[in-house]
C-alpha positions as a Markdown table, in Angstrom:
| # | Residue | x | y | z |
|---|---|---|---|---|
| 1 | Unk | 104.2 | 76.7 | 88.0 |
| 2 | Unk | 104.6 | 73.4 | 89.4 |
| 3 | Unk | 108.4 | 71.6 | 90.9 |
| 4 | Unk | 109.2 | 69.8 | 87.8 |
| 5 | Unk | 112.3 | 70.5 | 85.6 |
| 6 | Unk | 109.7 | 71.2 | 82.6 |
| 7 | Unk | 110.8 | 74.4 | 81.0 |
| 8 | Unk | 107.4 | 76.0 | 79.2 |
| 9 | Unk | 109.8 | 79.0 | 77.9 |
| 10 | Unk | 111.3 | 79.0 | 74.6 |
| 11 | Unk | 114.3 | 81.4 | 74.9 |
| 12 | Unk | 115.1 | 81.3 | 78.6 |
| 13 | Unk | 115.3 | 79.1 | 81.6 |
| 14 | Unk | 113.9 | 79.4 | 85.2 |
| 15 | Unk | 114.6 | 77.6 | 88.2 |
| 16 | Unk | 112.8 | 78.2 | 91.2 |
| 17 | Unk | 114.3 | 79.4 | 94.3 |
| 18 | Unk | 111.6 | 78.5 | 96.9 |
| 19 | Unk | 108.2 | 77.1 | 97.1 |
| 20 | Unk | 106.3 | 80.6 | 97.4 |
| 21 | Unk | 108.4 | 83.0 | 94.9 |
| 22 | Unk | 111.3 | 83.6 | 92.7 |
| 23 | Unk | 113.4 | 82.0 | 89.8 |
| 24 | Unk | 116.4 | 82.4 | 88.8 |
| 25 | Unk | 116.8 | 83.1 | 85.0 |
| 26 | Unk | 119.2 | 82.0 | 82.5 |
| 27 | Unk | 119.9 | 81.9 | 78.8 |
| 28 | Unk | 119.8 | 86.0 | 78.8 |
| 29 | Unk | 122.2 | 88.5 | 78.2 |
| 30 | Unk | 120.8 | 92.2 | 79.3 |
| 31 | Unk | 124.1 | 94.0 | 78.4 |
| 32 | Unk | 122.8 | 93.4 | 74.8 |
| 33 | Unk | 119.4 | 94.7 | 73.1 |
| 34 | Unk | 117.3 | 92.3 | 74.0 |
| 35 | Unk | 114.4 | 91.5 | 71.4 |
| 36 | Unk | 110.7 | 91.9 | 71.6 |
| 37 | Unk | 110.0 | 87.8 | 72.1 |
| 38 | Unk | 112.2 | 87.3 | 74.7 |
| 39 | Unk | 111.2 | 90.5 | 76.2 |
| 40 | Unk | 107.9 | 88.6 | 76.2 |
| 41 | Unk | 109.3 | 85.4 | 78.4 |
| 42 | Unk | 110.7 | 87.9 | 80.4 |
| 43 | Unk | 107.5 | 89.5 | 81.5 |
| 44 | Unk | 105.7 | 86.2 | 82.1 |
| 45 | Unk | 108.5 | 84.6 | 84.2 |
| 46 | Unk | 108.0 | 88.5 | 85.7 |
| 47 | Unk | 104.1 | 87.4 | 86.2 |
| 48 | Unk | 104.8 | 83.4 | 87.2 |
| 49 | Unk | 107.3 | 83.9 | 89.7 |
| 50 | Unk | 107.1 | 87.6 | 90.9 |
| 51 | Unk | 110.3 | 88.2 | 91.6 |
| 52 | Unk | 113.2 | 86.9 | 88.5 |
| 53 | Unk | 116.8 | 87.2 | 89.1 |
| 54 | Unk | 119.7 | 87.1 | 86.6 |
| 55 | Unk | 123.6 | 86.1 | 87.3 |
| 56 | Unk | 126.5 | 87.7 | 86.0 |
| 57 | Unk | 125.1 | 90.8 | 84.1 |
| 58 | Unk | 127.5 | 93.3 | 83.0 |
| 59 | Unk | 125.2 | 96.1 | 83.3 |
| 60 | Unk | 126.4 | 100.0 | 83.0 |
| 61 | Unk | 123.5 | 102.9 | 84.6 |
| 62 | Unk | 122.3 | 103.1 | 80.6 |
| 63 | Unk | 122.0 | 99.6 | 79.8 |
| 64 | Unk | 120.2 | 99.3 | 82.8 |
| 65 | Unk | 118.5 | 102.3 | 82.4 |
| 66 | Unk | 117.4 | 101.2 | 78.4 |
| 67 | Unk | 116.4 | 97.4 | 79.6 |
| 68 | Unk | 113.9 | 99.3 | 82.2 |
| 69 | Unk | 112.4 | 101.5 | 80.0 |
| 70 | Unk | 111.3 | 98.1 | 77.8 |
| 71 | Unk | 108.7 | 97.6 | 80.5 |
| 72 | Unk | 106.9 | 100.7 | 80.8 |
| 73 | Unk | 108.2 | 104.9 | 81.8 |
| 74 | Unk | 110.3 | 105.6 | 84.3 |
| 75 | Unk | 109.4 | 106.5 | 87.8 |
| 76 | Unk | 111.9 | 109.1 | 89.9 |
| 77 | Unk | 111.9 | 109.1 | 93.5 |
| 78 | Unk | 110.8 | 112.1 | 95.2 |
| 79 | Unk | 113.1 | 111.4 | 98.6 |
| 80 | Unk | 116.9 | 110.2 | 96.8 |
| 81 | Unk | 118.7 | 111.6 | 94.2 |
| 82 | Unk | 119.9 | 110.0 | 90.9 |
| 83 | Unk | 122.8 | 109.4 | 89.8 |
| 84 | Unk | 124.4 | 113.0 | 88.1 |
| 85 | Unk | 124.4 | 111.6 | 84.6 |
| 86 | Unk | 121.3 | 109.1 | 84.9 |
| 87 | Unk | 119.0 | 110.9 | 87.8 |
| 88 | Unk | 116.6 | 107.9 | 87.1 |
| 89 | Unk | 119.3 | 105.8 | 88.0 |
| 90 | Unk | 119.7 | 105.7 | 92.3 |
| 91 | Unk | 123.0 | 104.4 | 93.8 |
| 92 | Unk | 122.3 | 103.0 | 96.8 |
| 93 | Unk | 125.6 | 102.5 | 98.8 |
| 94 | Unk | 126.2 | 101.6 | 102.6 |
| 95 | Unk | 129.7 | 101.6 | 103.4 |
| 96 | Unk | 131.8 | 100.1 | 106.7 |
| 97 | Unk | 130.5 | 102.6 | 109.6 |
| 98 | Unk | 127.0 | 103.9 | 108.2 |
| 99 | Unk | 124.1 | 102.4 | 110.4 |
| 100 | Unk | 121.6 | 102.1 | 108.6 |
| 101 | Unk | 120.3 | 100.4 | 104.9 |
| 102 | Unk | 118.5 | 101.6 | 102.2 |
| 103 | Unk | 115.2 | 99.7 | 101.9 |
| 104 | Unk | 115.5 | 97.8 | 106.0 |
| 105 | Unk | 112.1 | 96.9 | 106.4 |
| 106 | Unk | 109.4 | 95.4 | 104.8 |
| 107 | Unk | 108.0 | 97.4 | 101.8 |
| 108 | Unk | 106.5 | 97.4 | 98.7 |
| 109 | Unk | 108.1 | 100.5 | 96.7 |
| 110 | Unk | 106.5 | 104.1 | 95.7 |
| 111 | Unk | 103.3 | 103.1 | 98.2 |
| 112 | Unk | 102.6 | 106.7 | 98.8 |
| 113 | Unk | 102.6 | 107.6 | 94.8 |
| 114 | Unk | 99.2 | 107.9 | 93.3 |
| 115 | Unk | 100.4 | 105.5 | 90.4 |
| 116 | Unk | 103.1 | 103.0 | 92.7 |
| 117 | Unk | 105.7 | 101.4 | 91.0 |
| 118 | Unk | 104.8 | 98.3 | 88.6 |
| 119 | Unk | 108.7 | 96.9 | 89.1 |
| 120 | Unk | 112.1 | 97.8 | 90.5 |
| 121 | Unk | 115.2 | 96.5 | 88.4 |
| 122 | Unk | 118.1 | 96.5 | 91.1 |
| 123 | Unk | 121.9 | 95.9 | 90.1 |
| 124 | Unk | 124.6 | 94.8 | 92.1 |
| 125 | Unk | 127.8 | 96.7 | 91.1 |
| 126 | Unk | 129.7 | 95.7 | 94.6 |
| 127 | Unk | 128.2 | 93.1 | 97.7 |
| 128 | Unk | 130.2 | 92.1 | 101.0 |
| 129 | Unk | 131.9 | 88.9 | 101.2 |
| 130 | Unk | 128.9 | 87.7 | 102.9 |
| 131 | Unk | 125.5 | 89.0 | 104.3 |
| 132 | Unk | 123.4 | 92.1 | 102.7 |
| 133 | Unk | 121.1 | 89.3 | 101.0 |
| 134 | Unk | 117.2 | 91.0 | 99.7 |
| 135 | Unk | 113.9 | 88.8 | 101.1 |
| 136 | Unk | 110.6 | 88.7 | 99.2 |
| 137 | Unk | 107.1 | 88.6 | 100.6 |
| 138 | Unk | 104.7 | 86.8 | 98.3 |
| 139 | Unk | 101.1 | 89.0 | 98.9 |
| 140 | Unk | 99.0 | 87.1 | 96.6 |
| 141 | Unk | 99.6 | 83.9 | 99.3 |
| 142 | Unk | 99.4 | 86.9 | 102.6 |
| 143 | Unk | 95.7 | 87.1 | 101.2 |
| 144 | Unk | 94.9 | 83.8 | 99.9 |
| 145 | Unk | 96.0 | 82.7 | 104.5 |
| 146 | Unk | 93.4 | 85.0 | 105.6 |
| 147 | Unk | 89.9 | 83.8 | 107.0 |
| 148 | Unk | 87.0 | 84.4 | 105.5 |
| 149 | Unk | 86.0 | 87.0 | 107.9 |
| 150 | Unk | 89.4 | 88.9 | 107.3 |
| 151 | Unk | 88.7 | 89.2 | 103.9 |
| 152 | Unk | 85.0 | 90.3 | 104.3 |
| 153 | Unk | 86.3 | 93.1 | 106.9 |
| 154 | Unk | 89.6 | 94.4 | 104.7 |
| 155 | Unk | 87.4 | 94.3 | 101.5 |
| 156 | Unk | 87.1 | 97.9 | 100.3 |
| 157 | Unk | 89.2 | 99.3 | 103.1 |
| 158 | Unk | 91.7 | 101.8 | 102.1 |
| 159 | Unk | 95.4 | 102.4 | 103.8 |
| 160 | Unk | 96.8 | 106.4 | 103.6 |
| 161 | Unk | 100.1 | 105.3 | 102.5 |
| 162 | Unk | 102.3 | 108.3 | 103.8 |
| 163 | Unk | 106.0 | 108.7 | 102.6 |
| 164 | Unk | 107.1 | 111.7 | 104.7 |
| 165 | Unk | 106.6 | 110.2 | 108.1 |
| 166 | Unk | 107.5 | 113.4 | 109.6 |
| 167 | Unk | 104.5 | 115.2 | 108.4 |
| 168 | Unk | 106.0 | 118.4 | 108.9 |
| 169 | Unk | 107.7 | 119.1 | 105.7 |
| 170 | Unk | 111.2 | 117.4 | 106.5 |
| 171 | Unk | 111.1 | 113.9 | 104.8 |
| 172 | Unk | 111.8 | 110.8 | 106.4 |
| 173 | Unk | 114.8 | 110.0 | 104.4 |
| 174 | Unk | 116.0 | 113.5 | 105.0 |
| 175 | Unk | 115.8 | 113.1 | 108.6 |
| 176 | Unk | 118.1 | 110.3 | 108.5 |
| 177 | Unk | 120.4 | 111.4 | 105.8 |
| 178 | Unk | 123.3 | 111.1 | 107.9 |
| 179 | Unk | 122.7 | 107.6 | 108.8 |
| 180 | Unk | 122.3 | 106.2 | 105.2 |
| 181 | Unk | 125.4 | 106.5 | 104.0 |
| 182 | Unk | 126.1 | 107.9 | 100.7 |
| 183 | Unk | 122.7 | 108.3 | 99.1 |
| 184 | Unk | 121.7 | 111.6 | 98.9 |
| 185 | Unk | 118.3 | 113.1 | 100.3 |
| 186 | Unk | 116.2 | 115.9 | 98.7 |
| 187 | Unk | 112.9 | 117.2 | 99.5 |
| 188 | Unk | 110.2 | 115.9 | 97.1 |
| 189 | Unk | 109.0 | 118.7 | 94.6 |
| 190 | Unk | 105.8 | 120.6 | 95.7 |
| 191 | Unk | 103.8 | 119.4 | 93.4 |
| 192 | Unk | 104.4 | 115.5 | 93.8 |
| 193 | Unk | 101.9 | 114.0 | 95.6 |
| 194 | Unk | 103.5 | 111.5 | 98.5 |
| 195 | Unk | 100.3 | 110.7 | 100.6 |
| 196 | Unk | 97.6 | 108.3 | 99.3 |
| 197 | Unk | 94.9 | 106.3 | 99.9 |
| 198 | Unk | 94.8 | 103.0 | 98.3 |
| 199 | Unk | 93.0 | 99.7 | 98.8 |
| 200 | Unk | 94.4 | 97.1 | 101.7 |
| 201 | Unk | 93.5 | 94.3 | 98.8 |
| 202 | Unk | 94.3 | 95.1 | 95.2 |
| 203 | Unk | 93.9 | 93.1 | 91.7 |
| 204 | Unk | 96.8 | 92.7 | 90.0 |
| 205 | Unk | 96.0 | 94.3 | 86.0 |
| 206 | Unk | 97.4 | 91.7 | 84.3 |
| 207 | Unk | 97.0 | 88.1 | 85.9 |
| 208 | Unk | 93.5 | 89.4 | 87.9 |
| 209 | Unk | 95.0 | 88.1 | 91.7 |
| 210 | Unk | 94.2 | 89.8 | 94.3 |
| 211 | Unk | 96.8 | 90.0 | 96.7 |
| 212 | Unk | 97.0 | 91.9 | 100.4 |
| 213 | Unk | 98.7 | 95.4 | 99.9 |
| 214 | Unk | 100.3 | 96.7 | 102.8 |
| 215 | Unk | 103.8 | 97.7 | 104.0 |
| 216 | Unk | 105.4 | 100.3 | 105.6 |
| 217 | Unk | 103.9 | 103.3 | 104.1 |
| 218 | Unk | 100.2 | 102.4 | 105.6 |
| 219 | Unk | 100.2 | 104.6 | 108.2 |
| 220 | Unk | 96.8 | 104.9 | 109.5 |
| 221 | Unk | 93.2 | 103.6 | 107.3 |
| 222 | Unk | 91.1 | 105.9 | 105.9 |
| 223 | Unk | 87.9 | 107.3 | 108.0 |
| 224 | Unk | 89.8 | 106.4 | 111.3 |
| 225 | Unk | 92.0 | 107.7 | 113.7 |
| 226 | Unk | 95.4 | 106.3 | 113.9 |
| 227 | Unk | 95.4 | 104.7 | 117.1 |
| 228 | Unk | 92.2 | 103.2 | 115.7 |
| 229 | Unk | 93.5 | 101.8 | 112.5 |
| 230 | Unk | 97.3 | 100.1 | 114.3 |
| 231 | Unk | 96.3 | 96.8 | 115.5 |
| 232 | Unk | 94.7 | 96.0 | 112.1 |
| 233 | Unk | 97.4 | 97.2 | 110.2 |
| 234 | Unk | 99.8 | 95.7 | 112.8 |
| 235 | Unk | 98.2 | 92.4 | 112.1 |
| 236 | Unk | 98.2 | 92.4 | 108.5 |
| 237 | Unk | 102.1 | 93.3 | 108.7 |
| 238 | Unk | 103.2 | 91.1 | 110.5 |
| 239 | Unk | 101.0 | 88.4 | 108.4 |
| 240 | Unk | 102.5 | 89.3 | 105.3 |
| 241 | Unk | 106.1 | 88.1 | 105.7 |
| 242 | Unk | 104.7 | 84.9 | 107.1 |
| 243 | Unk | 108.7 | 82.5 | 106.3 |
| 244 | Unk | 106.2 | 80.5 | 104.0 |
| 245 | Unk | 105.3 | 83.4 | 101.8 |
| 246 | Unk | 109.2 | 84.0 | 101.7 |
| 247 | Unk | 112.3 | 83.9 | 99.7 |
| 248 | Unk | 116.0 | 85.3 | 100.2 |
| 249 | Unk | 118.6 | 86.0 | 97.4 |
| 250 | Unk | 121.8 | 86.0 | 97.8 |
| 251 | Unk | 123.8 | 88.6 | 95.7 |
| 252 | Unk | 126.5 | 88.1 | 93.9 |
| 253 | Unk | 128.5 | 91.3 | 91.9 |
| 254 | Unk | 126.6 | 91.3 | 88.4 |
| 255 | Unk | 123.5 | 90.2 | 90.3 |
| 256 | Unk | 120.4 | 91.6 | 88.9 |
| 257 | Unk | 117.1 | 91.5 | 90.5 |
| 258 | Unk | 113.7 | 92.3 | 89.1 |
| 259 | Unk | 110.5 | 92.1 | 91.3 |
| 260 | Unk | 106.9 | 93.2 | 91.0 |
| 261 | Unk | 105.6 | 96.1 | 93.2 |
| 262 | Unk | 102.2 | 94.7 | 92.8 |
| 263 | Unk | 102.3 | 91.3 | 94.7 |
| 264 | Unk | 105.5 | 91.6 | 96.3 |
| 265 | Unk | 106.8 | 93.2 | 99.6 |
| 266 | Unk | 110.7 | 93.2 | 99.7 |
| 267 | Unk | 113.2 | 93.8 | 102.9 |
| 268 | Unk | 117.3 | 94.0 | 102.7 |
| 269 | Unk | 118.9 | 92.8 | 105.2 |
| 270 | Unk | 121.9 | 94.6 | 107.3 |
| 271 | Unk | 124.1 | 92.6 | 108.2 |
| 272 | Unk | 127.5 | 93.8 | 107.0 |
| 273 | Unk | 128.5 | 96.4 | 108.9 |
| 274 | Unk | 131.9 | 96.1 | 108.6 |
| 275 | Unk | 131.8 | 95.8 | 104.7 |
| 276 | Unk | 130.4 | 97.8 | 101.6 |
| 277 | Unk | 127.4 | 97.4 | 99.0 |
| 278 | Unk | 126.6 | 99.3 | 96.1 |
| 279 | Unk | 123.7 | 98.8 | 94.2 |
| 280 | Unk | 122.2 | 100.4 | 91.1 |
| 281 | Unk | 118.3 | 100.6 | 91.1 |
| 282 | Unk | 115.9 | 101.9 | 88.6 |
| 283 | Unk | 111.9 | 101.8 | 89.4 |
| 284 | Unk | 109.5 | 101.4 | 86.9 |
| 285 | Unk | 106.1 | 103.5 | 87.0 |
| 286 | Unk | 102.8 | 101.5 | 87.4 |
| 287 | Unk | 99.2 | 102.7 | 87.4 |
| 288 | Unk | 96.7 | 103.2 | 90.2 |
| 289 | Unk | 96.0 | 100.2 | 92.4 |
| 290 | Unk | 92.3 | 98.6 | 92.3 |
C-alpha cells in the first residue's frame, strides 16, 4: 500500500508504522464476535502489511483463544506448556531477576514443524514502564535485496530447521528452563515431529511472494555438513533483519499483535530486567512451506 491517508477498507482503519511493515488497526473491537466481513479486512490488512496491531483490547485466554481459531486450527507447542485451563493458550512471563526472554532472537515461529505456523496472535496482559518492545523482519524485501546470483544459488535449497538444539533428547527450552522465568518446559511428545527440512525461499499460498525463509531454527542445509552449510546461513541471517526491512512496536497493556509466520521474522527485546511482562500468545497452524 502506498503513504497516503487513503483508507481502501470499509470497516477498519490502518495506519502504517514504518516504510517496510506493520499497521496499526483501528475501528475493531475483538472482545466481541467479530463478523465474517470484517474478519475479511482483517485478513487482507493481515496480507498488506504483515504484521497488524490493535490498541486497547480487553482480551480474556477464550476470547483470544475464539478470535484465533477464526483464522484457521490451532497449533500447540511441543517445548512450553499452556495455560491449565486453555493449554493452547501460552503465558509467557519474565519477571524482575530472570535472565533471559521468551522469543530473544530473530525467528520465525514453529520453523521445525512440518506444517509451521501461518500466524501468532500475542496479548499483552502486563508490559514494563518502558523497554520489552517486539521488532519485525519483513522477508519478502530480505529476498527481493539479494543478487541475482544469490537467488540462482539458494533456489531449491532446503534448511533442516531443528527445534531441540541439543539433539540429545533434552530440549533447548528445557535446558534453559531455569532461566526463562515462569514458562514452563516439557518434552515434546514422541510422535511430534521437531526437525525439518524446508525450502531457504518459499511462496507465500495466498499473495504468491516469495520471500527468504530462514531464522534460527536452520541449523545446517540439507546434503551438507554443518560446518559446510554456516557461512551461507550466517549470511542470509544476518541479511534478513537488514533496519530497512524493520519495524518495532511498542506495547502497551491491552496491546494485541498479530504477524504472519510466512514473510515475517520477529525478535523481543530484553531490556527490562528490573521490571515484569506477561503476555498471552496463541499460534495458529499453517501448511507446509513451498
Amino acid at each position: 500500500m502506498d503513504g497516503s491517508q487513503v483508507n481502501r477498507y470499509r470497516y477498519l482503519q490502518a495506519q502504517r508504522i514504518s516504510g517496510s511493515l506493520g499497521a496499526e488497526i483501528t475501528g475493531v473491537d475483538l472482545s466481541r464476535p467479530v463478523d465474517d466481513a470484517v474478519l475479511a479486512e482483517i485478513r487482507a490488512a493481515l496480507l498488506d502489511h504483515l504484521v497488524i496491531f490493535f490498541r486497547d483490547q480487553d482480551m480474556t485466554p477464550a476470547t483470544l483463544l475464539a478470535f484465533a481459531r477464526r483464522f484457521g486450527e490451532i497449533h500447540r507447542h511441543p517445548f512450553i506448556a499452556g495455560m491449565p485451563d486453555y493449554p493452547e493458550v501460552l503465558e509467557l512471563a519474565k519477571k524482575p531477576g530472570d535472565k533471559r526472554n521468551f522469543g530473544g532472537d530473530w525467528h520465525t515461529d514453529q520453523m521445525f514443524a512440518p506444517e509451521p505456523a501461518l500466524g501468532t496472535m500475542l496479548w499483552a496482559k502486563q508490559v514494563p514502564e518502558a523497554g520489552g518492545d517486539t521488532m519485525f523482519a519483513n522477508q519478502y524485501l530480505a529476498y527481493e535485496a539479494l543478487s541475482d546470483g544469490m537467488k540462482r544459488m539458494i533456489a531449491g535449497v532446503r534448511g533442516v530447521c531443528v527445534g531441540d538444539k541439543k539433539k540429545g533428547g533434552v530440549s533447548r527450552m528445557a535446558n534453559n528452563a531455569a532461566t526463562l522465568g515462569s514458562v514452563k518446559t516439557v518434552e515434546p511428545p514422541k510422535d511430534v515431529q521437531t526437525t525439518t527440512a524446508h525450502p531457504l525461499v518459499r511462496t507465500h499460498p495466498e499473495t504468491g511472494r516469495k520471500s527468504l525463509y530462514i531464522g534460527g531454527h536452520v541449523h545446517w542445509l540439507e546434503d551438507m555438513t554443518e560446518e559446510e552449510s554456516q557461512p551461507l546461513i550466517q549470511y542470509l541471517h544476518q541479511h534478513s533483519y537488514q533496519p530497512a526491512f524493520t519495524c518495532r512496536f511498542r506495547w502497551r497493556k491491552g496491546s494485541l499483535a498479530f504477524w504472519d509466520n510466512r514473510c515475517t521474522q520477529h525478535f523481543a527485546i530484553n531490556d527490562y530486567p528490573a521490571e515484569t511482562r506477561v503476555m498471552h500468545r496463541v499460534t495458529i497452524r499453517g501448511d507446509r512451506p513451498f
